[in-house]
C-alpha positions as semicolon CSV with decimal commas, in nm:
position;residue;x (nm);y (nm);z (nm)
1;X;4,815;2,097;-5,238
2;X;4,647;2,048;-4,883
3;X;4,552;1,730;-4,782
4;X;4,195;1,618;-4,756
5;X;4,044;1,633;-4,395
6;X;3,881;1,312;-4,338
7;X;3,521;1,368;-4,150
8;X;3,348;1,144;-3,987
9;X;2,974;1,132;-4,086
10;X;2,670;0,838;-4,100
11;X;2,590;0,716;-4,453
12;X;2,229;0,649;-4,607
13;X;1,976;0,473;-4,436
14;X;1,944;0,146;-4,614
15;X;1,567;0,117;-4,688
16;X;1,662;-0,162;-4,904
17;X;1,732;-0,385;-4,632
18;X;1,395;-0,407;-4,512
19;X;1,129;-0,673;-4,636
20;X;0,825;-0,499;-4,744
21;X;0,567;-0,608;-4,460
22;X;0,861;-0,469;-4,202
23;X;0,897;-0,156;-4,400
24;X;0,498;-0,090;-4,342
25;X;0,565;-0,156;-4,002
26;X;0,850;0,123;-4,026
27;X;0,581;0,331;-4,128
28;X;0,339;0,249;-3,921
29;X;0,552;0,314;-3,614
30;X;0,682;0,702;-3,744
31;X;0,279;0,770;-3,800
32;X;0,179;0,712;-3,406
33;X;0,231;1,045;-3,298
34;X;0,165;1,210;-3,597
35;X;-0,178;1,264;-3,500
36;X;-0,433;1,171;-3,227
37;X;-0,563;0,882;-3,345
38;X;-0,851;0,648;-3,216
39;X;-0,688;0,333;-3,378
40;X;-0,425;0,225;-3,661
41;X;-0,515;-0,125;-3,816
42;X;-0,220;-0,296;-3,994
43;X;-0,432;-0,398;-4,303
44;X;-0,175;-0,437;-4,528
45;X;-0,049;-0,761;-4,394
46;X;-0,347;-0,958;-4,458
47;X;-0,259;-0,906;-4,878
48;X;-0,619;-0,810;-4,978
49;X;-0,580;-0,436;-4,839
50;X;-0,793;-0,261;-5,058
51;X;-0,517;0,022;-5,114
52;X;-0,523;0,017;-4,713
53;X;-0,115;-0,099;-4,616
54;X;-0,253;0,083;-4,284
55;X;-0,588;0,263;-4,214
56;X;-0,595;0,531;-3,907
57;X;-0,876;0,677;-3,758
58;X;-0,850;1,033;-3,613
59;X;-1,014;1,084;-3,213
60;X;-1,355;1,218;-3,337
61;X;-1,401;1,521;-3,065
62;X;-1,674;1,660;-3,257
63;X;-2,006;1,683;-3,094
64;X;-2,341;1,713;-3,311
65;X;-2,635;1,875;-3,182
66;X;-2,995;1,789;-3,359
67;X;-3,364;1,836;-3,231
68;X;-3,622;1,531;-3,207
69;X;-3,990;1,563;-3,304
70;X;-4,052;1,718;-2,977
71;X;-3,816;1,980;-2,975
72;X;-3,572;1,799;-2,755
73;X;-3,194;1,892;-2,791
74;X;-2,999;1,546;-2,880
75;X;-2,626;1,589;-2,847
76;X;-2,459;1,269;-3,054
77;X;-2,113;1,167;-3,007
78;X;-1,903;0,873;-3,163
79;X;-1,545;0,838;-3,050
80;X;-1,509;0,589;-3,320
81;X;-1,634;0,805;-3,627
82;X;-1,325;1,001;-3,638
83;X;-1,115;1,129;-3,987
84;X;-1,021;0,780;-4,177
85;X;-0,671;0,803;-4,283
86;X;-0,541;0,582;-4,561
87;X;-0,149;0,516;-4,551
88;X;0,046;0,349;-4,835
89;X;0,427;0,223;-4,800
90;X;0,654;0,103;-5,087
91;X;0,983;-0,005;-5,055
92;X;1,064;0,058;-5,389
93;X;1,375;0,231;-5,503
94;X;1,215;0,382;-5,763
95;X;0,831;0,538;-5,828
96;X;0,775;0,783;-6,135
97;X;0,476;1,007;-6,164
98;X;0,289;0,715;-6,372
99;X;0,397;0,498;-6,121
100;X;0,215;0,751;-5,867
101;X;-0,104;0,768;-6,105
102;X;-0,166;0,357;-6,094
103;X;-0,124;0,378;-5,692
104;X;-0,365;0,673;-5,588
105;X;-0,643;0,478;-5,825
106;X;-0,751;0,284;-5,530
107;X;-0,908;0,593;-5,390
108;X;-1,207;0,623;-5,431
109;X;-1,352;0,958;-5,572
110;X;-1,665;0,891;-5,479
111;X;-1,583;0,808;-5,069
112;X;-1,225;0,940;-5,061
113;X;-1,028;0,901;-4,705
114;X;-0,985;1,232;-4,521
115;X;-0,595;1,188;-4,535
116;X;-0,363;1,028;-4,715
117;X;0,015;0,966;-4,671
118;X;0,210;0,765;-4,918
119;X;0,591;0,699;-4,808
120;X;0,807;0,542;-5,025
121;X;1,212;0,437;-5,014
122;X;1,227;0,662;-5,321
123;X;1,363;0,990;-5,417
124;X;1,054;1,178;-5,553
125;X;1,125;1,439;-5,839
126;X;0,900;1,812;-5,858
127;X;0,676;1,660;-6,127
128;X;0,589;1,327;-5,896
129;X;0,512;1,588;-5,632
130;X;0,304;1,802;-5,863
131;X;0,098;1,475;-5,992
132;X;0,057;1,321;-5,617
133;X;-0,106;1,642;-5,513
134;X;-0,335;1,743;-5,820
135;X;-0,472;1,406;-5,833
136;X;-0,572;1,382;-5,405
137;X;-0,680;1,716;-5,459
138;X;-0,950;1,661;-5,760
139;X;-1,052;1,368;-5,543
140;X;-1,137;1,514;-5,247
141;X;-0,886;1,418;-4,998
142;X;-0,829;1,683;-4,719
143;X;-0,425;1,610;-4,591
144;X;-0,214;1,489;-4,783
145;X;0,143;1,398;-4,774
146;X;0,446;1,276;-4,955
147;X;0,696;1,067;-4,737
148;X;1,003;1,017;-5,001
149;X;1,362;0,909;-4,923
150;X;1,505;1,154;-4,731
151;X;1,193;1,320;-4,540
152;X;1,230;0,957;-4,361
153;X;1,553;0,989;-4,302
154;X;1,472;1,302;-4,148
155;X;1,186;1,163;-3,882
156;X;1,436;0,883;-3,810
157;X;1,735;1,074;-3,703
158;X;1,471;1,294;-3,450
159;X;1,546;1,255;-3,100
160;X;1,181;1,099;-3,073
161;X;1,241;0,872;-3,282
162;X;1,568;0,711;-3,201
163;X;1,373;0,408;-3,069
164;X;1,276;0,310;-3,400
165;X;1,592;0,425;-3,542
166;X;1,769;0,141;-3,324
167;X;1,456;-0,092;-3,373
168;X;1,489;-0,141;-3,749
169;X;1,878;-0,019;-3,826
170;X;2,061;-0,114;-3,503
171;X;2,186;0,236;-3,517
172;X;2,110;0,500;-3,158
173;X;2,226;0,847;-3,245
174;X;2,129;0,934;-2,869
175;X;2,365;0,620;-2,730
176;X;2,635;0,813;-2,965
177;X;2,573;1,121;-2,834
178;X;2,650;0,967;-2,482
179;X;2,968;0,814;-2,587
180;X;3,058;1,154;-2,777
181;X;2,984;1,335;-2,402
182;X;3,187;1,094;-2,203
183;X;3,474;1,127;-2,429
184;X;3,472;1,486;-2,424
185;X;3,466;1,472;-2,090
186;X;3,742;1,248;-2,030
187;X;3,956;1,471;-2,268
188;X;3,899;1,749;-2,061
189;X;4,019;1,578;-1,757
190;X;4,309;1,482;-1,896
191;X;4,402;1,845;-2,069
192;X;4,307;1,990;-1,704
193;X;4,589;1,734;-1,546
194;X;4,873;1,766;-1,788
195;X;4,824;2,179;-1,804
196;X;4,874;2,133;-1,409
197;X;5,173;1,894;-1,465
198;X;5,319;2,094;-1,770
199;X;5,231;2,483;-1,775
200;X;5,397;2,580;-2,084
201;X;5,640;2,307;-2,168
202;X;5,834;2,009;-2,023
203;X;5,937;1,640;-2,085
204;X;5,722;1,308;-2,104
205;X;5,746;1,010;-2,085
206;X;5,502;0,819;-2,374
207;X;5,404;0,483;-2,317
208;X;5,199;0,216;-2,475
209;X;4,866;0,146;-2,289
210;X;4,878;-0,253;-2,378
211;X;5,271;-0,289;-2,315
212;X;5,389;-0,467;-1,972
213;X;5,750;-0,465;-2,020
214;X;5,817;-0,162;-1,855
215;X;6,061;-0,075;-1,741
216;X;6,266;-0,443;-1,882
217;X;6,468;-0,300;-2,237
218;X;6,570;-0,557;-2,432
219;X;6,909;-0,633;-2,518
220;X;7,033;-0,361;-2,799
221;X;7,166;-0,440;-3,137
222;X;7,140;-0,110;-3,307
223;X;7,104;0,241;-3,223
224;X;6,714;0,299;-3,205
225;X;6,469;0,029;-3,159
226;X;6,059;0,102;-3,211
227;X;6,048;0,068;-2,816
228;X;5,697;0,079;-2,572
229;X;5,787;0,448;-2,412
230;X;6,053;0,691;-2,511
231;X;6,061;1,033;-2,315
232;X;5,947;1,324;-2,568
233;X;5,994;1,727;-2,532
234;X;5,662;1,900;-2,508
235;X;5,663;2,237;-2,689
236;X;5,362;2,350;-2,587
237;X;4,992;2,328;-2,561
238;X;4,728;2,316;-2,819
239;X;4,354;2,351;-2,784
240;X;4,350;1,995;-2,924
241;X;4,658;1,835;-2,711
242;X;5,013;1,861;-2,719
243;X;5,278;1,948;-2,926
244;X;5,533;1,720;-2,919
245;X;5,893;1,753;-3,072
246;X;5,916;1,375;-3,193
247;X;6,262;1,411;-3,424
248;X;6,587;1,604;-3,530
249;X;6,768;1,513;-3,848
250;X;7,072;1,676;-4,000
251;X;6,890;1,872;-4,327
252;X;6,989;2,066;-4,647
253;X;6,801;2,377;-4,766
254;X;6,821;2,622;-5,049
255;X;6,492;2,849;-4,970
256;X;6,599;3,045;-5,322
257;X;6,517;2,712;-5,539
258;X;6,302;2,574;-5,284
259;X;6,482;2,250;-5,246
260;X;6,539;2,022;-4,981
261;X;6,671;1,694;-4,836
262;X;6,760;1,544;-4,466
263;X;6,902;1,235;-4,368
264;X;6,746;0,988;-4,102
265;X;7,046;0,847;-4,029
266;X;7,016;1,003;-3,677
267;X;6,811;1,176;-3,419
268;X;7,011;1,480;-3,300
269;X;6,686;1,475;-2,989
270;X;6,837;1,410;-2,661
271;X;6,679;1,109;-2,511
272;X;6,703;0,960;-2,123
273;X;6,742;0,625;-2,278
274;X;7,071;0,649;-2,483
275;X;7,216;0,898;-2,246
276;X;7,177;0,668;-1,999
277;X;7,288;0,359;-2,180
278;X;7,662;0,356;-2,245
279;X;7,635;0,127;-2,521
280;X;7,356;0,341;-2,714
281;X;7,582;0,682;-2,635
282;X;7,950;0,547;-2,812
283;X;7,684;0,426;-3,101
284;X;7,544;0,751;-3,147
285;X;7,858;0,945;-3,105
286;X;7,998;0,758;-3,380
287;X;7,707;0,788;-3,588
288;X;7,714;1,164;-3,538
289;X;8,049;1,235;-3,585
290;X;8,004;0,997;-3,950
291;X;7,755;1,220;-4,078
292;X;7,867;1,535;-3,952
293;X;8,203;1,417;-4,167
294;X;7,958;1,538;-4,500
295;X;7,723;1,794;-4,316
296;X;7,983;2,018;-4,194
297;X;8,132;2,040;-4,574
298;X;7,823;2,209;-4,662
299;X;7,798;2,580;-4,781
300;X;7,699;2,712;-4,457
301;X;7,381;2,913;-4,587
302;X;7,223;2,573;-4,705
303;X;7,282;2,377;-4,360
304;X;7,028;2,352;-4,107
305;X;6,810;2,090;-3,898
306;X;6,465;1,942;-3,982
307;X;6,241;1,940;-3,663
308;X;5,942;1,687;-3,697
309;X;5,649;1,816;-3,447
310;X;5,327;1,615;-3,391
311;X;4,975;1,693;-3,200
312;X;4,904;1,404;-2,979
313;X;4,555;1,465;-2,901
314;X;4,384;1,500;-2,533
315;X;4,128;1,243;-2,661
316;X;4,369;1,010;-2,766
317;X;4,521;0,996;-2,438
318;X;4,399;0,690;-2,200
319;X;4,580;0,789;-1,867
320;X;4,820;1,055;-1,710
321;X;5,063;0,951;-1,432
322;X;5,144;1,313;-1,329
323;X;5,391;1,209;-1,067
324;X;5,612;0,967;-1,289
325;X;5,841;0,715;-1,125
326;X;6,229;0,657;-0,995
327;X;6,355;0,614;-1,375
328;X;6,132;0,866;-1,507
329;X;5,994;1,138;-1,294
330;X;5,837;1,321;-1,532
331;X;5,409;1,226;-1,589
332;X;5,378;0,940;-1,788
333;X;5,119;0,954;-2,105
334;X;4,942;0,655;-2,177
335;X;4,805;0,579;-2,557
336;X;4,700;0,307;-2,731
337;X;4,975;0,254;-3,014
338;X;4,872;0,193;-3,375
339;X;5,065;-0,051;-3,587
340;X;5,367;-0,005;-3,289
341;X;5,361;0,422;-3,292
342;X;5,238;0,667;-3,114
343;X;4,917;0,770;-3,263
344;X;4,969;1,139;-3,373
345;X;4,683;1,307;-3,467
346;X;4,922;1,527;-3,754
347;X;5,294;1,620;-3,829
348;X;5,475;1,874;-3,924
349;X;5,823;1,948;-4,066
350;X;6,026;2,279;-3,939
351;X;6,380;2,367;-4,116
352;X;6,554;2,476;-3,768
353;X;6,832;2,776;-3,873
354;X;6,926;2,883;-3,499
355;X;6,648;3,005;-3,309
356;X;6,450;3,101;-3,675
357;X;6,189;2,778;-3,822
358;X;6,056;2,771;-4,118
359;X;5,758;2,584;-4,200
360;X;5,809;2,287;-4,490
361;X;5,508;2,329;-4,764
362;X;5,432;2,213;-5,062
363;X;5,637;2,437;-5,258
364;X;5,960;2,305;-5,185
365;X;6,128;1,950;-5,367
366;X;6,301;1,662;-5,210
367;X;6,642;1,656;-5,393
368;X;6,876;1,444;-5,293
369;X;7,157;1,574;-5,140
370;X;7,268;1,343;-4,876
371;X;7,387;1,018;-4,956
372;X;7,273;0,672;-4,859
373;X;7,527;0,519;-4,660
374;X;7,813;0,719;-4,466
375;X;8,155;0,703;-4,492
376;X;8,472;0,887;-4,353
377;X;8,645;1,086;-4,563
378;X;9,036;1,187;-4,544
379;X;9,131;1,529;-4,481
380;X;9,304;1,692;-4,791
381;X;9,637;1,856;-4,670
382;X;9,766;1,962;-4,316
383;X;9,903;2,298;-4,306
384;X;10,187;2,376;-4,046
385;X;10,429;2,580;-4,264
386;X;10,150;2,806;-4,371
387;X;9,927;3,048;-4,128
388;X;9,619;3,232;-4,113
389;X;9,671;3,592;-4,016
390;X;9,421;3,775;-3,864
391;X;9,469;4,187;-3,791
392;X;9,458;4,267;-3,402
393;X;9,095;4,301;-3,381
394;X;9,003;4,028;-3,583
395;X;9,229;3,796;-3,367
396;X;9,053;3,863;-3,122
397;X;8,679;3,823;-3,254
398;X;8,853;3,466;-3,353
399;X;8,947;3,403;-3,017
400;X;8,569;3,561;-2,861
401;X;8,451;3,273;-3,152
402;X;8,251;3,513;-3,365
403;X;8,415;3,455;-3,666
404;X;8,378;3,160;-3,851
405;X;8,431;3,253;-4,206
406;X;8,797;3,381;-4,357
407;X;8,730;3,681;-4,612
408;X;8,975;3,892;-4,815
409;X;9,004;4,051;-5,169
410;X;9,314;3,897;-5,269
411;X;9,378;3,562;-5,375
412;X;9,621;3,495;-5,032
413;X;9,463;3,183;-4,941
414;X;9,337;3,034;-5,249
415;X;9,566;2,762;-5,249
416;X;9,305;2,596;-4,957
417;X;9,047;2,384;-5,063
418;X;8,751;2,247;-4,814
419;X;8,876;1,961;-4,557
420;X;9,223;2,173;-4,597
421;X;9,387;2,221;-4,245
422;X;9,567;2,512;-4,133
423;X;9,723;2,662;-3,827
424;X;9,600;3,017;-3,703
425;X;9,883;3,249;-3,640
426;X;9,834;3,351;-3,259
427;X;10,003;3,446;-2,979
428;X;9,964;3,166;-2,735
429;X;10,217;2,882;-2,661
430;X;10,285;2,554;-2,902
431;X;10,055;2,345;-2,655
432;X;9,762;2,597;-2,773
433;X;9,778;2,649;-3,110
434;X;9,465;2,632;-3,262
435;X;9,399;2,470;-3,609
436;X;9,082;2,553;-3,859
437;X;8,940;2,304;-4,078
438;X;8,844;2,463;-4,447
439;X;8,475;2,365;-4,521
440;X;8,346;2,581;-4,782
441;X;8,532;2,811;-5,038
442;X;8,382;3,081;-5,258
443;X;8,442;3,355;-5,446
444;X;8,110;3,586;-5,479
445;X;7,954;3,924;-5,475
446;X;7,908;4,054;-5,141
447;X;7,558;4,089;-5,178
448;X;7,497;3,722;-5,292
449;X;7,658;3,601;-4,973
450;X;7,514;3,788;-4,739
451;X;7,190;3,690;-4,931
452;X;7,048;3,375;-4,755
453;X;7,297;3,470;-4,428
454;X;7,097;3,345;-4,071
455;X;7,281;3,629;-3,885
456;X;7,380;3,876;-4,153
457;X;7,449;4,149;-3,802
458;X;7,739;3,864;-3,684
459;X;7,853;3,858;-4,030
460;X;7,956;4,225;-4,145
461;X;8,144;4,248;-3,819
462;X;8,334;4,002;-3,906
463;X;8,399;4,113;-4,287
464;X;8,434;4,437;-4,243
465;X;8,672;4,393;-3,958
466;X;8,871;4,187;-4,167
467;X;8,905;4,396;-4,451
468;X;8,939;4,691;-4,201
469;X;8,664;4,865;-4,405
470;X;8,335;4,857;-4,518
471;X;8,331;4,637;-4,865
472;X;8,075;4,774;-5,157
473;X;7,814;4,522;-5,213
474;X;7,893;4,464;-5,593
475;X;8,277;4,398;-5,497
476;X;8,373;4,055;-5,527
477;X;8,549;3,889;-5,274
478;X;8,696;3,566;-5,133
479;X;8,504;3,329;-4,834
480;X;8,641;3,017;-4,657
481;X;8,420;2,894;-4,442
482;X;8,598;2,701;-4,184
483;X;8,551;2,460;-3,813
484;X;8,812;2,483;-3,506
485;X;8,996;2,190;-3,418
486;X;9,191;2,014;-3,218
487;X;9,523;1,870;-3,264
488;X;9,402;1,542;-3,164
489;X;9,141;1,525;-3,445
490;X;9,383;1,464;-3,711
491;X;9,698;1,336;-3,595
């Protein structure tokens, strides 16, 4: 299921909030350019309006020509004697087509206004529309018009009108629109710096806008601390910002069952800080090699690494130091941290098999795989009597490293069992003898295990170099995965 993209948008117009005497002024205000008038008279304030909340006189341009008793030509012309207008507002939440009958009574039928505009805080249905114009009609009126709801709304959020917008709501859509340019603008500046600083991809340094400790750390007392500025990988660019590998765990996946788990124990991302720091580098070496104690015991199709990528956003950046400093040459990103993190626009989780990543959806289920806390575990048995015997050419893809996984069709080596160790018949002195660790032990079809295989190519060679033939795919067989050594390790 994809997540729901938040928008950002401006709610209703509270009409509500208005007195009525400030919503006639509301109206009042959108009417002045509606037409040329001569004059608008705020009537309704007074209380005894007549029906008149305001009454509007048009500019009378119309010149009348008549003839005295002599003959004579008499042009007449009366700027004041323009169309008379009569303008009702209700601030009413509600107005049915009954309600719209007992309002247009005050007109009279008899001397009806030339135009008439009733605007309302309503929501007017088809039928109130129907009644409002079949009744001005049979009584004469000339223009008419029905302001409801949302055809305010409309005038409101006009350019022209932003005035009044901001006059009666506090709200400028044009001051917005400013705000919006500038920050565009400032996001382009900043995408045009860092796609100077980083073409394709590169390290930065992230750091919080309101933090003054750089470059003080504080004194360490475990291995990762939610810290002011950590140096991050940039992938590459996006038309929004950057992409940013932010984490590394040690994960589990079975893309056939579409399972999945990871431990957080332990970011596997090189950082300045901990390489740099001798305490932080024994604390993570320990910590890796305490995991890797249960992670390298893992069939090897299922292992792999969970990359967490996030878009930091070009608008979302304050400041770019392109040039960087002493400790940290590389640019320096400035953001303002929310609740103490770097405020990623989105994440995203990769499985990492080699150079292959596969995107995390939906589809696939947390199951837990890893455990919760750690611990070392004792290797099984130490082979020194017994040997692994390789033919001539598979000795020497063992010594080239390209094979990793013992395979035969006998039962030879079945007495082994995962954290088993075992010498590796060779030809090189005592002082080089090379040990494999046992790690995973199977006996399958061909076909299954070549099934969900990262480098299937690397992986016949191997086999069928063992075997010294090509094996049929439905022939079952015997795998022991295994990890080189050193003498050292387990003595």
């Amino acid at each position: 299921m994809s997540k729901i993209k938040i928008t950002r948008t401006f709610g209703p117009i509270h009409f509500e909030d208005l007195d009525p005497h400030r919503f006639e002024d509301l109206i009042r205000e959108l009417i002045y350019d509606y037409k040329e008038w001569q004059s608008i008279e705020a009537t309704g304030r007074s209380g005894s309006d007549a029906g008149f909340d305001i009454r509007a006189y048009e500019k009378n341009n119309k010149v009348i020509s008549t003839e005295n008793d002599n003959n004579e030509e008499i042009i007449e012309f009366h700027p004041m004697e323009g169309n008379l207008w009569m303008i009702q507002g209700k601030r009413e939440k509600e107005i049915s087509p009954e309600k719209i009958k007992k309002i247009l009574k005050d007109i009279d039928s008899n001397n009806p206004p030339y135009g008439y505009i009733l605007a309302a805080s309503a929501n007017f249905s088809k039928k109130s529309f129907d009644t409002f114009r079949g009744i001005l009609y049979e009584k004469g009126v000339m223009e008419f018009y029905l302001w409801g709801k949302a055809e305010l709304e409309d005038m409101l959020h006009l350019p022209k009108n932003d005035r009044i917008l901001f006059t009666f709501f506090g709200i400028s859509l044009i001051s917005m629109k400013r705000v919006k340019t500038t920050e565009i603008r400032a996001a382009i500046n900043i995408k045009n710096k860092l796609t100077r600083a980083i073409e394709k991809s590169g390290t930065i340094l992230i750091r919080d806008l309101n933090d003054d400790s750089y470059p003080k750390i504080n004194e360490i007392n475990r291995l990762y601390q939610n810290n002011s500025w950590y140096d991050y990988e940039v992938i590459s660019h996006h038309p929004l910002g950057l992409i940013i590998h932010i984490q590394e765990y040690f994960a589990y996946v079975d893309f056939e069952n579409k399972s999945w788990d990871y431990t957080d124990e332990l970011d596997l991302i090189y950082h300045q800080r901990e390489n740099d720091n001798d305490e932080l580098s024994e604390l993570y070496y320990e910590k890796q090699k305490l995991i890797k104690e249960f992670y390298d015991f893992l069939p090897r199709k299922f292992k792999c690494k969970m990359s967490i990528y996030g878009l930091l956003k070009y608008s979302d950046i304050e400041l770019v130091d392109d040039k960087g400093d002493i400790l940290y040459d590389s640019p320096h990103i400035y953001v303002n941290y929310v609740n103490n993190s770097i405020p990623f626009f989105k994440q995203f989780k990769c499985f990492k098999l080699g150079f292959k990543e596969i995107l995390l959806t939906d589809e696939y289920k947390r199951v837990p795989i890893f455990p919760e806390k750690f611990t070392k575990y004792k290797n099984e048995n130490v082979y020194r009597d017994k040997r692994i015997i390789f033919n001539e050419l598979s000795l020497r893809l063992f010594q080239d490293l390209k094979i990793d996984t013992i395979c035969c069709d006998s039962d030879t080596y079945e007495f082994l069992n995962p954290r088993d160790i075992i010498l590796v018949e060779t030809n090189k002195s005592q002082m080089e003898e090379t040990y494999i660790q046992i790690t995973y032990k199977t006996h399958e079809l061909v076909k299954d295990y070549y099934r969900l295989t990262i480098d299937q190519y690397q992986l016949k060679i191997s086999i069928e170099t063992q075997l010294s033939r090509v094996p049929d795919d439905m022939e079952s067989l015997y795998f022991y995965e295994f990890n080189r050594i050193y003498l050292n390790d387990f003595q």
